[in-house]
ROVOGU-572984 format. One record per residue (C-alpha): x, y, z; residue number from 1. Coordinates in nm, 3 decimals, decimal comma, padded with zeros to 5 digits. Each point is the difference from the previous one (the first is absolute). Example, Ala and Ser with C-alpha at 12.3 -4.5 7.8 and 13.67 -1.06 7.14 Angstrom:
% residues 2
+---------+---------+---------+-----+
!       X !       Y !       Z ! num !
+---------+---------+---------+-----+
!  01,230 ! -00,450 !  00,780 !   1 !
!  00,137 !  00,344 ! -00,066 !   2 !
+---------+---------+---------+-----+
% end
This chain:
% residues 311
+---------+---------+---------+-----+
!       X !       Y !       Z ! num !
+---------+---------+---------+-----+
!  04,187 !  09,201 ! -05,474 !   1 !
! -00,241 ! -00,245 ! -00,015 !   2 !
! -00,366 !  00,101 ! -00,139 !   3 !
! -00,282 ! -00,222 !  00,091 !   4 !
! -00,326 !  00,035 ! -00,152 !   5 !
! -00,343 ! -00,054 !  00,225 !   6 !
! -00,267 ! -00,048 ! -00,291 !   7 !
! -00,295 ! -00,108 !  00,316 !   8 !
! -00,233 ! -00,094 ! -00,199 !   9 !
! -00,257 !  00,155 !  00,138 !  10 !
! -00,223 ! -00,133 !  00,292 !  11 !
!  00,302 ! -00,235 !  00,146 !  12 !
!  00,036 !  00,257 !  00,307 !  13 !
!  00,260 !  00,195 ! -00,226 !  14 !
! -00,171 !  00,323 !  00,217 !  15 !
!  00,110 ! -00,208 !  00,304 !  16 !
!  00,346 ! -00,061 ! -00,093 !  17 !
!  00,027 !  00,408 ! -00,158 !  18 !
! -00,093 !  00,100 !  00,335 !  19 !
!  00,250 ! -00,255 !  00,197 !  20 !
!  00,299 !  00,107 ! -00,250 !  21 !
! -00,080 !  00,388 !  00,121 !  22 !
! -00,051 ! -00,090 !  00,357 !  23 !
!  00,349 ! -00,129 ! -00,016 !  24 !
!  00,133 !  00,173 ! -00,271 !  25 !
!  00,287 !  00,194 !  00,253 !  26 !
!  00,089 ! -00,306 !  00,100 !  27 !
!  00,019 ! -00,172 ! -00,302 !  28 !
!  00,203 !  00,280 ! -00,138 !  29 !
!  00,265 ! -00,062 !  00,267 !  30 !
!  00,053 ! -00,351 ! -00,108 !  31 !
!  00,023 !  00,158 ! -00,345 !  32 !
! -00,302 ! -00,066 ! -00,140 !  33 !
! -00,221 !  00,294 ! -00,136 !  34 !
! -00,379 ! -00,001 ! -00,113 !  35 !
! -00,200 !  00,220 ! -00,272 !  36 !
! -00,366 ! -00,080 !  00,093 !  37 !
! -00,312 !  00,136 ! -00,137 !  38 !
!  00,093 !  00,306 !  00,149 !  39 !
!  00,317 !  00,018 ! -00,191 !  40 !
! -00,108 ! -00,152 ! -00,370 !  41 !
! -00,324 !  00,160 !  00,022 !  42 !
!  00,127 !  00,384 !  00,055 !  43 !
!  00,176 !  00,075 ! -00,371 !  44 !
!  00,280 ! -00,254 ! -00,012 !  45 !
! -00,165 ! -00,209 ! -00,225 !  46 !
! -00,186 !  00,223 ! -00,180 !  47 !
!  00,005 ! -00,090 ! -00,399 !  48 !
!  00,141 ! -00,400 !  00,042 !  49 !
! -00,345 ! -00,057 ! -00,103 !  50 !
! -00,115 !  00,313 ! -00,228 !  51 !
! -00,274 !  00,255 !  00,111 !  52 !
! -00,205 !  00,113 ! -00,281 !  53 !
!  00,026 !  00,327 ! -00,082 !  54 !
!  00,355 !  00,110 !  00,098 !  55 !
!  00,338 ! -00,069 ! -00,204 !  56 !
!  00,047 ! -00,311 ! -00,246 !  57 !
!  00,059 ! -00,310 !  00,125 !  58 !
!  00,404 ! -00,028 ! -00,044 !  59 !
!  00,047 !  00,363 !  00,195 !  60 !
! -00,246 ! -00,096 !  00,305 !  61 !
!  00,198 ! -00,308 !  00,037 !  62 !
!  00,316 !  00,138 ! -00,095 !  63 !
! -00,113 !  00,254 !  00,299 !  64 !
! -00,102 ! -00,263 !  00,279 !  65 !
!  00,346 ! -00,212 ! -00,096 !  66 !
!  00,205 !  00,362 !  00,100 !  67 !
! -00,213 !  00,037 !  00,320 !  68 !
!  00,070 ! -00,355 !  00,120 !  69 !
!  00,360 ! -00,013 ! -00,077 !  70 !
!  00,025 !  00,293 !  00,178 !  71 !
! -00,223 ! -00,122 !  00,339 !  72 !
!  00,240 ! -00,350 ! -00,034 !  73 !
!  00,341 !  00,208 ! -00,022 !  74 !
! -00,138 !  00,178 !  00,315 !  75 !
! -00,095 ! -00,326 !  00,161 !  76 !
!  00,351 ! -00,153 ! -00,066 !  77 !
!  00,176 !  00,291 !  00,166 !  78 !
! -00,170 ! -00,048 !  00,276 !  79 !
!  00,136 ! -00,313 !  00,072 !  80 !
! -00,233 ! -00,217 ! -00,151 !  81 !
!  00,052 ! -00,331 ! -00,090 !  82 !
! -00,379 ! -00,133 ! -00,064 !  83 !
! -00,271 !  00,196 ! -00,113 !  84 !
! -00,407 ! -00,174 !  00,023 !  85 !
! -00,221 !  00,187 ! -00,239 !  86 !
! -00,325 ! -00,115 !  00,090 !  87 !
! -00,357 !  00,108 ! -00,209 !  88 !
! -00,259 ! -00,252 ! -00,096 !  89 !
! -00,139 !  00,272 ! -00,300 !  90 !
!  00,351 ! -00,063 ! -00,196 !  91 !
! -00,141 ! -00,286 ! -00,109 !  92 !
! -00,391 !  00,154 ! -00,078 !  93 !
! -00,313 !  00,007 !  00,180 !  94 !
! -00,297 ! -00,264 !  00,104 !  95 !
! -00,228 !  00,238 ! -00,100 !  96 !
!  00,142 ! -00,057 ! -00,353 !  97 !
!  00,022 ! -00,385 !  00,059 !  98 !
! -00,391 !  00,049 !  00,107 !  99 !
! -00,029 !  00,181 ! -00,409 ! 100 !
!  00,180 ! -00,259 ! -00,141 ! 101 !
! -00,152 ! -00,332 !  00,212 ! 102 !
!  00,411 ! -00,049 !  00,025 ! 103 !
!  00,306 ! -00,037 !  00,220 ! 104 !
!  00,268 !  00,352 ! -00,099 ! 105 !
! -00,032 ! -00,079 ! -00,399 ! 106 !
!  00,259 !  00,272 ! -00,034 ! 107 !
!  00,222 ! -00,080 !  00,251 ! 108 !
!  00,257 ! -00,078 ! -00,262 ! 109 !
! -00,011 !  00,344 ! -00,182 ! 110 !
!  00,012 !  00,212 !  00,359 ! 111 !
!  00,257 ! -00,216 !  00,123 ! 112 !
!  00,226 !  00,037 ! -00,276 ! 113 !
! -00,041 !  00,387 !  00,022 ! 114 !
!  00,105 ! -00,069 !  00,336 ! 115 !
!  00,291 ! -00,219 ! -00,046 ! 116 !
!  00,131 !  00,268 ! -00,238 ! 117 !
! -00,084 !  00,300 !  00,230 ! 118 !
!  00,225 ! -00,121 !  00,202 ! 119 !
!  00,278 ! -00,040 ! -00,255 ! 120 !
!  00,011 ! -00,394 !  00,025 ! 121 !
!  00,136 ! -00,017 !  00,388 ! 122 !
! -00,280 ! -00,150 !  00,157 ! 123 !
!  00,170 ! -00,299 !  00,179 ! 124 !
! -00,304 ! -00,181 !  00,141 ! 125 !
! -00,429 ! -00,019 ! -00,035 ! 126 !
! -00,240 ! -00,091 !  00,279 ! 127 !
! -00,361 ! -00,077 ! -00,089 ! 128 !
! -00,283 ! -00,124 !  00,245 ! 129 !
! -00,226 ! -00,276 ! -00,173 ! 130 !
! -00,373 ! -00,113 !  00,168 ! 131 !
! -00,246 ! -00,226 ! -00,100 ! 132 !
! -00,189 !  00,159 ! -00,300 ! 133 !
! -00,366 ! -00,082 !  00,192 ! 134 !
!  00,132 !  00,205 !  00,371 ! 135 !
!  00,200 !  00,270 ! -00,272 ! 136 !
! -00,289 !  00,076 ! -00,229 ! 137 !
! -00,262 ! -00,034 !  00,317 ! 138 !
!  00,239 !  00,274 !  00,190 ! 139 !
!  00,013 !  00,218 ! -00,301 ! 140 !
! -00,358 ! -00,034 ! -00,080 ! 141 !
! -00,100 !  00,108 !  00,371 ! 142 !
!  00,304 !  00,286 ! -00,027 ! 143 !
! -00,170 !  00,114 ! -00,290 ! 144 !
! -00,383 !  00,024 !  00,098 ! 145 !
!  00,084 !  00,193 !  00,359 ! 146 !
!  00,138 !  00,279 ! -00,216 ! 147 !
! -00,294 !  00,046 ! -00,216 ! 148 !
!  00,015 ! -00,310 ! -00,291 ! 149 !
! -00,339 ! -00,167 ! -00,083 ! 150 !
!  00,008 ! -00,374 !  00,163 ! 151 !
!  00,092 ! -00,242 ! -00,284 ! 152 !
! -00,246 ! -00,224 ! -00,173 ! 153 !
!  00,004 ! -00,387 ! -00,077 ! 154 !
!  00,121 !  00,072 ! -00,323 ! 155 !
!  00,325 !  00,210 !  00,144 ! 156 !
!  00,046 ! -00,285 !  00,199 ! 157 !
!  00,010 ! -00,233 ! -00,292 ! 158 !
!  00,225 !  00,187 ! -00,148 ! 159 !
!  00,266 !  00,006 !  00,220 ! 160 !
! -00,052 ! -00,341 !  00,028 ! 161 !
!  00,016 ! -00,141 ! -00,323 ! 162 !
!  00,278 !  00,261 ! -00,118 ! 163 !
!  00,303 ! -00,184 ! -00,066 ! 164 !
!  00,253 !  00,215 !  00,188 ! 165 !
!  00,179 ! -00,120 !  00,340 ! 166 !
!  00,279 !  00,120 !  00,179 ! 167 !
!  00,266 ! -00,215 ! -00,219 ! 168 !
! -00,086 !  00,251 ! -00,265 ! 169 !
!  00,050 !  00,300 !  00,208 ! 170 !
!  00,369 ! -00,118 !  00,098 ! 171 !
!  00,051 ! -00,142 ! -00,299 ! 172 !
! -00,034 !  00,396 ! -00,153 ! 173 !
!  00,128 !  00,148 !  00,239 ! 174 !
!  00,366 ! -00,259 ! -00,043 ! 175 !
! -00,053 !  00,100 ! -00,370 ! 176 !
!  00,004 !  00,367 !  00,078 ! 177 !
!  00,235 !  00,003 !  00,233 ! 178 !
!  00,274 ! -00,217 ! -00,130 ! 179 !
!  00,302 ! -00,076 !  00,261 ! 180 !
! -00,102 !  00,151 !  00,336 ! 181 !
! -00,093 ! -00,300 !  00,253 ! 182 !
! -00,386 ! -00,055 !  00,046 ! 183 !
! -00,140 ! -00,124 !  00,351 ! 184 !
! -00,328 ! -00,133 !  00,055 ! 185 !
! -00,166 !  00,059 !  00,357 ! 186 !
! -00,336 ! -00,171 !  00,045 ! 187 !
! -00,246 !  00,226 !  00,173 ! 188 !
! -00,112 ! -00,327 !  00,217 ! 189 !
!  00,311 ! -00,034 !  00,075 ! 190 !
!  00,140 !  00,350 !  00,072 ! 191 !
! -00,322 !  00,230 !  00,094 ! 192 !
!  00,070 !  00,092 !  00,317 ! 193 !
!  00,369 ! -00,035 ! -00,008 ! 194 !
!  00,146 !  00,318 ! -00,132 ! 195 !
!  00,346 ! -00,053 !  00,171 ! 196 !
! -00,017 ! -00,342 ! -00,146 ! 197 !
!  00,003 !  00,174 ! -00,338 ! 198 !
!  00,234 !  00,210 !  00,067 ! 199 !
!  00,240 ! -00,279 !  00,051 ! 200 !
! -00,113 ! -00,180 ! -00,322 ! 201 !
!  00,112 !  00,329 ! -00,201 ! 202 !
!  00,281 !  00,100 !  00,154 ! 203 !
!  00,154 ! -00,298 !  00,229 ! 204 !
!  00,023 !  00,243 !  00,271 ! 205 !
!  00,043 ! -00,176 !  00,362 ! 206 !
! -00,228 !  00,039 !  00,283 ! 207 !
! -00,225 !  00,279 ! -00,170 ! 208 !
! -00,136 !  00,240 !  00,248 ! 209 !
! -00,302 ! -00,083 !  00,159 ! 210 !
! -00,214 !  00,351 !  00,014 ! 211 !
! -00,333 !  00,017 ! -00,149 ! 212 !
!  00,042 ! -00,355 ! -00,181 ! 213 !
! -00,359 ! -00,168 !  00,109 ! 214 !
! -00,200 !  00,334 ! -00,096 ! 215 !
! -00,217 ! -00,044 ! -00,225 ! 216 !
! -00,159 !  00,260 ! -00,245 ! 217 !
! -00,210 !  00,067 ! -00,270 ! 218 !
! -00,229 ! -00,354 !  00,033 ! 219 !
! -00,279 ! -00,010 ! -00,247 ! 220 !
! -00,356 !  00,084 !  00,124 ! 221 !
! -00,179 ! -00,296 !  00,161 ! 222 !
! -00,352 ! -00,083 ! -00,071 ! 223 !
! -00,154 !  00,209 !  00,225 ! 224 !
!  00,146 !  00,313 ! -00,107 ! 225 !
! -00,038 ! -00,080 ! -00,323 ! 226 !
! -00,370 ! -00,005 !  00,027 ! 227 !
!  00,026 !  00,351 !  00,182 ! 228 !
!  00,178 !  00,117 ! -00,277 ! 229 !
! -00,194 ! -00,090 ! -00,253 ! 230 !
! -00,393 !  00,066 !  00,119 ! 231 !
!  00,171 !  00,364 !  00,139 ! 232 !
!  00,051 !  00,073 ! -00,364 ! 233 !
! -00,331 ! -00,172 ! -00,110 ! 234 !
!  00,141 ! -00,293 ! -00,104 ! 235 !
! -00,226 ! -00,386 !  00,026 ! 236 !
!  00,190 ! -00,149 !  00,238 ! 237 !
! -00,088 ! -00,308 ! -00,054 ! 238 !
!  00,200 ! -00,015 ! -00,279 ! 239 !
!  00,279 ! -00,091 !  00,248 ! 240 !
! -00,136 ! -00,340 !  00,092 ! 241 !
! -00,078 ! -00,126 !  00,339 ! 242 !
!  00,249 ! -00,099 !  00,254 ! 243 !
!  00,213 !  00,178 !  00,264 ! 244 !
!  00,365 !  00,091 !  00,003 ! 245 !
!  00,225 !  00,007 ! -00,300 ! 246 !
! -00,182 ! -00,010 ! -00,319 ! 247 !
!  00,009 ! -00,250 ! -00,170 ! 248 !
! -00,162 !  00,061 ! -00,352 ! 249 !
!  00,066 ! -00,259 ! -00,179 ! 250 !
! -00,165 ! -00,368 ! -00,022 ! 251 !
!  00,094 ! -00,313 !  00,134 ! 252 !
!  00,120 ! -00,133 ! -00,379 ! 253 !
!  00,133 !  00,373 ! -00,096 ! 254 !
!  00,240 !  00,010 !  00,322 ! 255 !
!  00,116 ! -00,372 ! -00,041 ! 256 !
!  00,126 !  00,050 ! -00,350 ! 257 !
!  00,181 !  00,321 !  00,128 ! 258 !
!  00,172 ! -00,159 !  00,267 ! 259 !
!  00,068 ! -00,316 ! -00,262 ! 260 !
!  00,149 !  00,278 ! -00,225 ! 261 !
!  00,259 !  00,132 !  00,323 ! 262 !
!  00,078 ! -00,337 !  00,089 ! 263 !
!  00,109 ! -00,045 ! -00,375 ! 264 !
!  00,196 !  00,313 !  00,020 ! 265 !
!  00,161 ! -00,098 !  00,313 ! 266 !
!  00,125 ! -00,335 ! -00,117 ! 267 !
!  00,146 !  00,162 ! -00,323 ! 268 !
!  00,185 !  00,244 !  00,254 ! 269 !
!  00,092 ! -00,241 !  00,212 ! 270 !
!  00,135 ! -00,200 ! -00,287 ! 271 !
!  00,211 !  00,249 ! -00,094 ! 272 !
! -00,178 !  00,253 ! -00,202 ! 273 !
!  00,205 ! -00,100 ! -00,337 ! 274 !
!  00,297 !  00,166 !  00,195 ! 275 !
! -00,196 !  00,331 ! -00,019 ! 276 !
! -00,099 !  00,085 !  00,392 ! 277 !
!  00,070 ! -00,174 !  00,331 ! 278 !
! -00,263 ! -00,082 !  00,262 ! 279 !
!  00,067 !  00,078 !  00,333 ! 280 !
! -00,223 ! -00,198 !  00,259 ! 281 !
!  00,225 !  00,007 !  00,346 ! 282 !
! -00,023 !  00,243 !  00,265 ! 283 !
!  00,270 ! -00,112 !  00,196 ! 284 !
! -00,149 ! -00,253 !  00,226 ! 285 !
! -00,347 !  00,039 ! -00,154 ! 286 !
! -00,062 ! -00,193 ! -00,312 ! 287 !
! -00,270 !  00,042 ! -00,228 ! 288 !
! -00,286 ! -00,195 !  00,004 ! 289 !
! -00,065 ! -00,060 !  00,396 ! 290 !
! -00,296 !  00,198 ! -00,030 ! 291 !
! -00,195 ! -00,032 ! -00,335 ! 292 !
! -00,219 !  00,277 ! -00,055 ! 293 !
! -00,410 ! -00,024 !  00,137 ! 294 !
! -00,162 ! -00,179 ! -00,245 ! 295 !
!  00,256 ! -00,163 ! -00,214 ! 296 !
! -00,111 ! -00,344 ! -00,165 ! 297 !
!  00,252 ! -00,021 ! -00,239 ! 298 !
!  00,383 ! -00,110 !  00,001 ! 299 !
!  00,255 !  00,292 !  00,007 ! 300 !
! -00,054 !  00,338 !  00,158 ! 301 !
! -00,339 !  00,188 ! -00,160 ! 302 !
! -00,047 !  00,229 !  00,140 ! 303 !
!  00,234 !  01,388 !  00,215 ! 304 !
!  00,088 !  00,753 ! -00,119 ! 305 !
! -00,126 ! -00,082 ! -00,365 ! 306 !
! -00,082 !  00,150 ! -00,287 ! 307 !
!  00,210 !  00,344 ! -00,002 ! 308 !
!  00,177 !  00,082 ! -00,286 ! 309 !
!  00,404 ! -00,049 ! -00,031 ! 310 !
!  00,035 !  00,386 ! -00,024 ! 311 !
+---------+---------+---------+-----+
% end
């Protein structure tokens, strides 16, 4: 059987595609493809692949998790099985830790590789969503502040400007830490609203079913709400800017060297990645780049359940 990691990242519709997968997951499990979502990794089975304070050593919670899963995938290959899509963005961290750290999953290499032995070395194939680092940090940001964060100021923004980690980094880790399994690339500009599409990238399934594919959940907080948000709690919003629509915090020379820094990633990706990842960019008849993102002034493509522990 076939396991096939879904890492999201987070705020590249991964909530969209959880909630196509369990739309269709019946279906899907007919054609012999099953699906652990959120629901699934987030109720015990996973419990201890990264250690929880305060309970057992290390070795015996992860010694623990690895007897849980082999027992779920034994169950799963009975069944008939012959694919299984694991899909949960918070394998692979949290934003609000990338918000900490003014960086893009700077552990991604040690969870992953907790991961990649959890599952006793069978993972077959990765999937991980990339987006421009000025619509990614902008979505976070705005994720962030509508559940009670302050609004960042002009020197957070710096920081995750002028901090010298992109998304070749994060693959580049997580190929490190993973070592043989297969590692897809699906750019959020690309793929957003295209969970079926995905589907097909992961598993090469034909003619993926169509139910719930353009839904579309868990969007960041516009501008307007944003501003509700924050003066209910008595928050200055005018902290947020002016403006209308998405917010957009960041200035005109912070978001062009953030989209400069995608397109770079992008090229090395599309250049092969050192033989480390493979960049999908066809839909089937669609091809990338017909419709550049709102805004975009440089070449390449610059530019969504969250923050719930594995347990």
């Amino acid at each position: 059987m076939e396991i096939i990691l879904h890492l999201g990242a987070h705020r590249t519709a991964s909530t969209s595609f959880q909630h196509y997968m369990h739309a269709n997951r019946k279906v899907l499990a007919a054609r012999g493809i099953g699906y652990w979502g959120p629901d699934v990794t987030r109720d015990g089975i996973l419990t201890g692949v990264i250690p929880v304070a305060g309970r057992s050593s290390v070795t015996e919670q992860l010694h623990r998790a690895r007897g849980r899963i082999a027992l779920r995938l034994r169950k799963a290959e009975a069944a008939g099985l012959c694919q299984l899509v694991v899909s949960d963005e918070n394998m692979i961290g949290a934003p609000r830790r990338n918000l900490r750290g003014s960086r893009l999953y700077g552990d991604i290499g040690d969870r992953m590789a907790r991961f990649a032995n959890a599952f006793d070395g069978r993972i077959s194939r990765v999937a991980i969503s990339v987006r421009g680092q000025d619509a990614w940090w902008s979505s976070a940001m705005a994720f962030a502040v509508g559940r009670g964060h302050r609004v960042p100021g002009p020197d957070d923004l710096d920081r995750l400007v002028t901090v010298n980690r992109h998304w070749r980094d994060v693959i580049t880790d997580l190929a490190c830490a993973m070592g043989g399994p297969e590692i897809i690339v699906l750019p959020h500009e690309v793929y957003a609203g295209l969970p079926d599409e995905k589907l097909r990238q992961m598993t090469g399934i034909d003619s993926p079913p169509r139910k719930a594919a353009r839904d579309w959940l868990n969007r960041a907080p516009d501008l307007a709400e944003l501003r509700k948000l924050v003066t209910a709690r008595g928050g200055d919003d005018a902290r947020l800017g002016e403006g209308t629509g998405r917010w957009r915090p960041f200035d005109r020379y912070q978001t062009l060297a953030l989209q400069e820094a995608y397109s770079d990633d992008l090229f090395w990706l599309g250049a092969g990645a050192d033989g480390l990842a493979r960049l999908t960019e066809e839909t089937g008849p669609v091809k990338a780049g017909q419709n550049p993102p709102i805004g975009q002034t440089t070449r390449g493509h610059p530019n969504d359940e969250e923050e719930r522990r594995l347990a």
